[in-house]
MARVEX-968666 format. One record per atom (N, C-alpha, C): x, y, z; residue in one letter; atom name. Coordinates in steps of 0.1 Angstrom, whole numbers, plus 2048, in hexadecimal, padded with zeros to 3 digits. Layout:
N
SITE	c1	c2	c3	aa	at
SITE	X	Y	Z	A	CA;
...
This chain:
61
SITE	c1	c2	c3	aa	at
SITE	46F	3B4	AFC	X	N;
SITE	461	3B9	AFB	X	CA;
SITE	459	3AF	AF3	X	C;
SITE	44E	3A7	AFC	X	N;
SITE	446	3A3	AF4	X	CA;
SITE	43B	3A8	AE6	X	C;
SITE	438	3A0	ADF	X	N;
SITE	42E	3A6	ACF	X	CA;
SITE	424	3AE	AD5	X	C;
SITE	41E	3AB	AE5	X	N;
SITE	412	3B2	AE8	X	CA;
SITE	419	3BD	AEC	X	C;
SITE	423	3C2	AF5	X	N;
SITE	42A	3CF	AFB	X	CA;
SITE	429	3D5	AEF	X	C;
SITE	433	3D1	AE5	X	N;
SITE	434	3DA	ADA	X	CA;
SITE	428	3E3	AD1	X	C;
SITE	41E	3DB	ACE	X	N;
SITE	411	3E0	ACC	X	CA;
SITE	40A	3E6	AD6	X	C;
SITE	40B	3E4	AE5	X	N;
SITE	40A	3ED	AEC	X	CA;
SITE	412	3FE	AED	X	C;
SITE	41C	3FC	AE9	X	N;
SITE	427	408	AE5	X	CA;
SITE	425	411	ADC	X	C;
SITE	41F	407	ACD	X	N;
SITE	41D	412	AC5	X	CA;
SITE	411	419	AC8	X	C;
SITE	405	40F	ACC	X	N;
SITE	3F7	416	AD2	X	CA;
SITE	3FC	425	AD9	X	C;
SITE	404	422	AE0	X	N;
SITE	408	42D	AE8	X	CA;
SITE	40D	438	AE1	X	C;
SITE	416	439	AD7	X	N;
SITE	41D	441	ACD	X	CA;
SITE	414	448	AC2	X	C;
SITE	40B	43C	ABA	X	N;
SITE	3FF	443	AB5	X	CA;
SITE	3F7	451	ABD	X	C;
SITE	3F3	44C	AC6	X	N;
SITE	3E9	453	AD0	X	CA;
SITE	3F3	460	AD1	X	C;
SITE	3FD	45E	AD6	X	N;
SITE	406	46B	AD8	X	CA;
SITE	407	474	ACA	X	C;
SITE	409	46E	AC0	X	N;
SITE	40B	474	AB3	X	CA;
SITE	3FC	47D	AB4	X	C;
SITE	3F4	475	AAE	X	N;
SITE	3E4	47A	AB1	X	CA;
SITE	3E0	48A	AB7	X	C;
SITE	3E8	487	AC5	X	N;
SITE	3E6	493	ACC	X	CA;
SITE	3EB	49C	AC9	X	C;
SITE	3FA	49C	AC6	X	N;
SITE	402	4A5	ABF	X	CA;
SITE	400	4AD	AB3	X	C;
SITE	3FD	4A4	AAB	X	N;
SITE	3F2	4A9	A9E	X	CA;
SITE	3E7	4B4	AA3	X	C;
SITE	3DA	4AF	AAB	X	N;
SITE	3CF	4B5	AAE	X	CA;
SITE	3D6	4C4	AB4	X	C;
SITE	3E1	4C1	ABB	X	N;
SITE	3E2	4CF	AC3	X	CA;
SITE	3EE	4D4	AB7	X	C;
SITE	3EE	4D5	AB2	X	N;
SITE	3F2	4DB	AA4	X	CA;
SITE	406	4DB	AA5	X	C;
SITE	406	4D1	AAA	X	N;
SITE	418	4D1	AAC	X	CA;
SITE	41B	4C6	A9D	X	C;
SITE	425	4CD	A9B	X	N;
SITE	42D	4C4	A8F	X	CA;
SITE	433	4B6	A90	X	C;
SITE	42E	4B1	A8D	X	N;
SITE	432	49E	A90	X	CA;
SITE	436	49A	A82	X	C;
SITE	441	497	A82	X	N;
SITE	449	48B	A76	X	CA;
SITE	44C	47C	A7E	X	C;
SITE	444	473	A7A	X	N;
SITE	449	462	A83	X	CA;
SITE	44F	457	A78	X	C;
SITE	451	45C	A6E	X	N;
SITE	45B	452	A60	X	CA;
SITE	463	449	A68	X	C;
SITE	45E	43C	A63	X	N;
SITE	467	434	A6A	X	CA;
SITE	472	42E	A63	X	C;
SITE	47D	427	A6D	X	N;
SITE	488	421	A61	X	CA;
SITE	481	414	A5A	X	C;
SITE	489	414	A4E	X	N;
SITE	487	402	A4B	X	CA;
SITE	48E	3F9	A51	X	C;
SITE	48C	3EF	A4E	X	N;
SITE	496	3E0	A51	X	CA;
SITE	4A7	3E3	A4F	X	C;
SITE	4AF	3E1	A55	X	N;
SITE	4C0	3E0	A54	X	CA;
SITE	4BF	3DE	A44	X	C;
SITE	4B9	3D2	A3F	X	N;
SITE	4BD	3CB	A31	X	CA;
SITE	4BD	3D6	A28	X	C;
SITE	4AE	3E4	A2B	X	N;
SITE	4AF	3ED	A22	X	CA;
SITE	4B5	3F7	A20	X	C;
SITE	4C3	3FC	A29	X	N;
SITE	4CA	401	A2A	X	CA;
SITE	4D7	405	A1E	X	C;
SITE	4D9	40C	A1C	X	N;
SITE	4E9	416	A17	X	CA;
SITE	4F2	41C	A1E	X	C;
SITE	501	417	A1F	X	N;
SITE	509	41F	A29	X	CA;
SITE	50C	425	A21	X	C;
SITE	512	432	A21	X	N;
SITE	518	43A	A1C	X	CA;
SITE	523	43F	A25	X	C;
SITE	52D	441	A20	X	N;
SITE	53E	445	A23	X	CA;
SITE	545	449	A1C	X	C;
SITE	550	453	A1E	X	N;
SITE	55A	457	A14	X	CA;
SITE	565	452	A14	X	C;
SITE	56B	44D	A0A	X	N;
SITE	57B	44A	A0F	X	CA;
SITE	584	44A	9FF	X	C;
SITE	58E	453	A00	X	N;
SITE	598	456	9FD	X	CA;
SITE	592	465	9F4	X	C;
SITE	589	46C	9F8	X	N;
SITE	583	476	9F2	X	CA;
SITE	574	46C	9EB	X	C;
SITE	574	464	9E9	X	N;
SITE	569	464	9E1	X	CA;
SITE	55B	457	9E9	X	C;
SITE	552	45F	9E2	X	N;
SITE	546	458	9E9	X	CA;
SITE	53E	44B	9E7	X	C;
SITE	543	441	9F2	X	N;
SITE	53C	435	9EE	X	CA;
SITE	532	42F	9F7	X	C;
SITE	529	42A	9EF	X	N;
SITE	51C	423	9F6	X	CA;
SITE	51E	413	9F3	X	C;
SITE	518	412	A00	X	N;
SITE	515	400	A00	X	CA;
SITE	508	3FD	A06	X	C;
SITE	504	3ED	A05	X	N;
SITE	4F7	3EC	A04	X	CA;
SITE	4FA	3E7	A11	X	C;
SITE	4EE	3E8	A1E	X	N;
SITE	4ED	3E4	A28	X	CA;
SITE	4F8	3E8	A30	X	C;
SITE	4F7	3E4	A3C	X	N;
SITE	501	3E5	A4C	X	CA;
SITE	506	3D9	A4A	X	C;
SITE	50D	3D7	A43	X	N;
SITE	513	3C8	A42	X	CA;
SITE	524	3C9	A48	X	C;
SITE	529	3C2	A50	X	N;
SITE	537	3C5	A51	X	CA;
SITE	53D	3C0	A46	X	C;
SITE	548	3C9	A40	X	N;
SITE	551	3C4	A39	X	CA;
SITE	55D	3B8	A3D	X	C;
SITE	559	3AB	A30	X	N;
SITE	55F	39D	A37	X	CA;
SITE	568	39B	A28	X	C;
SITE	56E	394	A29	X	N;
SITE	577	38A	A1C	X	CA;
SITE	572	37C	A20	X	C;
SITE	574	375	A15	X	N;
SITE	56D	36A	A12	X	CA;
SITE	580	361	A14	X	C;
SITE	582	356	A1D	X	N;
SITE	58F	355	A1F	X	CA;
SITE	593	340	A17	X	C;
């Protein structure tokens, strides 16, 4: 998708939100952040741990 489609896209999504609003329907459009700003979160061995980003787990060899 070209930079102009894409701004064409959201043009399109705004306008749709807009409408939805006016005719009194409930719209949430929260977007994600970037990968980098991410937290996984998983459990393992009963207890809860968080890591920073979608990074795969590597060893340094």
């Amino acid at each position: 998708m070209t930079e102009e489609e894409m701004q064409q896209s959201w043009q399109k999504i705004l306008i749709l939100e807009e409408e939805m609003k006016t005719a009194g329907a409930l719209v949430f459009s929260g977007r994600l952040l970037e990968p980098e700003t991410a937290t996984v979160v998983s459990m393992s061995g009963g207890e809860l741990l968080t890591t920073d980003g979608p990074f795969a787990e590597s060893k340094d060899t």
